[in-house]
C-alpha angles and dihedrals in degrees: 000000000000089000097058092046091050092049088044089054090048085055092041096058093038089057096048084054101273091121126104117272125266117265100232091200113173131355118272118261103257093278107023123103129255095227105083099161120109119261117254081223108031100172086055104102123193127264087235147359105288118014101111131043101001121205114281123261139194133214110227102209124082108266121216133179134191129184109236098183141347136175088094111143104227107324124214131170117024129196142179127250127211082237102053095252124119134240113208129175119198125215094245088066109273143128134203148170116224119194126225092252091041125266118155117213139223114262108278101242122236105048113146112250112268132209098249096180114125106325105003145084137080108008141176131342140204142178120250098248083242094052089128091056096036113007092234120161133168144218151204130204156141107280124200114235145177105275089011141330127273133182120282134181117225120183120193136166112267105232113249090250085044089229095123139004118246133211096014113208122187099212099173135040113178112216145260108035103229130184101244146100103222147084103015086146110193144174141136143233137161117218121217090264090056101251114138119224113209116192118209138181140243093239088247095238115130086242090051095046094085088049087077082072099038112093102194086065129056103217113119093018147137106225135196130183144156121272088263092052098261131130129263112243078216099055104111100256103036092121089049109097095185093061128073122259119256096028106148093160138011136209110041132141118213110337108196100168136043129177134170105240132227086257088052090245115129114242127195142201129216144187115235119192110248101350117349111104110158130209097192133175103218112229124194110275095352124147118225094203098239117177101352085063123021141148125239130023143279121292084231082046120245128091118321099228120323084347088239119140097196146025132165115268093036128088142251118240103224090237137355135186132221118205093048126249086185098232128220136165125007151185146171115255108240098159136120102229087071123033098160083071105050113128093018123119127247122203133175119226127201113181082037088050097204131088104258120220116216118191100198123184138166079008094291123097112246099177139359130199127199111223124182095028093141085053082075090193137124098266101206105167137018130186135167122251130226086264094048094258117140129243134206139177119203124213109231129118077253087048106176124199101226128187121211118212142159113272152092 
């Protein structure tokens, strides 16, 4: 019996991005995916073509990275300042600028205290779409509450000499409060029209898991809310009273990224079990299927449920792997080092340990590439510079910030 706990743990950690990294090997034959690995569930078949293992592509430019800093302690969430420089908050409850030569910074000062046990703490941050008018940012982290702890969003005005944060607002609770140290999601995006998404997670325990279809609790949902943390009168279930404010989706599992595509629809990325990663495009009022649906298989192995991959009413992710990279932050590549990538996803993996390229058209992957393999490190956030170069921030208790260019 000690045995079995000990192998489901192992799964557990590999799952959430602890396993060694991928050997990339040699490059695909033209066609042939990246991914070589066996499937944890190998009888399971896509819903459609396409929507696992898509053929391999190269970038036909000379790749180049340089580590810019390094020292961070688990980072977690990384955004872009108007000056070039980088905010990064790392899990344990600090934040920090980091400057594009960098320069790491001293912790910003009044922060609210997280709940830094097994995956929580301190999480993603973003700017206010007017930071340059009012130095707003936001963030998201594991609060500390009575009878637990859940994620909550704060928002504050940066100083002028970004050495503290000032007039600090909570503007979003999820709810329930729950005892465990799993599964808060969570990251942030604003849209155009200035709404903000928050995905959450489902707090990954067997008892949790029925609350993604539950929609009088948070956990396992898509959210969007106003800039001061109230709720749309246009989200799809703001007549519903019976139903939290704030809901957008139902029925995911645990959404660490979140990004606005070229096409202003909000994406999201999510961590399966073994095998089940989903790429999804959140649509209003629309059900992902966790846990009633899901690829892959148990940590523990078996079915997960009733082992199905698809019924009627619940959605399709756009893509999914299995076996897992243990996704984390993306973004959509708009910059101007790299044009064979505009429009394409980039997603940061951690189990995978590498920055995974989607092309997507037509809303369907047709290739995917797997960058920074030789960092071999946890890649947790990515985000795109002023000159089109790429940034990363791996998780690691040596977490570096890296930048990746054109070059030699």
């Amino acid at each position: 019996m000690i045995r079995l706990a000990a192998v489901s743990i192992a799964a557990l950690l590999a799952a959430c991005g602890s396993g060694a990294a991928q050997d990339p090997g040699q490059d695909p034959a033209p066609g042939a995916p990246v991914e070589t690995r066996a499937a944890n569930a190998p009888d399971q078949r896509p819903a459609f073509e396409g929507q696992t293992r898509a053929p391999g592509v190269r970038t036909e430019a000379a790749l180049t990275h340089t580590v810019v800093a390094e020292g961070l302690v688990e980072p977690w969430g990384l955004a872009l300042m108007p000056d070039g420089n980088w905010l990064v908050t790392e899990r344990p409850g600090r934040l920090r600028i980091v400057t594009q030569q960098g320069q790491v910074g001293e912790p910003i000062s009044g922060l609210p205290a997280v709940d830094a046990r097994g995956q929580g703490g301190l999480l993603d941050v973003v700017l206010s779409p007017t930071f340059g008018q009012d130095r707003m940012i936001y963030w998201s982290y594991a609060e500390p509450r009575e009878g637990g702890n859940a994620t909550s969003v704060a928002r504050a005005r940066l100083s002028d000499d970004g050495a503290r944060v000032e007039d600090v607002q909570v503007i979003f609770r999820a709810l329930p409060a729950y005892d465990g140290d799993k599964h808060y999601g969570s990251s942030l995006a604003f849209a155009p029209d200035g709404k903000l998404f928050v995905t959450l997670g489902e707090r990954s325990d067997t008892p949790m898991r029925p609350q993604a279809q539950q929609m009088n609790s948070h956990m396992g949902k898509l959210i969007r809310i106003n800039a001061d943390g109230s709720a749309p009168d246009d989200n799809p279930f703001a007549d519903q009273g019976q139903v939290l404010p704030g809901i957008w989706s139902s029925g995911h599992r645990n959404v660490q990224g979140v990004a606005i595509g070229p096409d202003g629809h909000v994406w999201t990325i999510e961590h399966g079990t073994r095998g089940g990663d989903e790429l999804n495009r959140p649509e209003a009022g629309k059900n992902y299927g966790w846990p009633i649906i899901a690829y892959g298989v148990e940590y523990r192995g078996g079915p997960i449920g009733e082992g199905v991959t698809a019924r009627e009413g619940l959605e399709q992710p756009v893509y999914y792997w299995d076996p897992v990279i243990a996704p984390g932050g993306m973004t959509f590549y708009d910059g101007a080092m790299f044009p064979q990538w505009r429009g394409n996803a980039l997603i940061a993996a951690l189990g995978g340990k590498h920055l995974a390229r989607l092309v997507i058209e037509n809303g369907r992957v047709v290739g995917e590439e797997r960058l920074l393999t030789e960092l071999g490190e946890r890649v947790r956030d990515v985000a795109v510079g002023p000159d089109g170069a790429v940034w990363v921030i791996t998780d690691e208790t040596n977490g570096k910030l890296v930048r990746l260019s054109t070059g030699g």
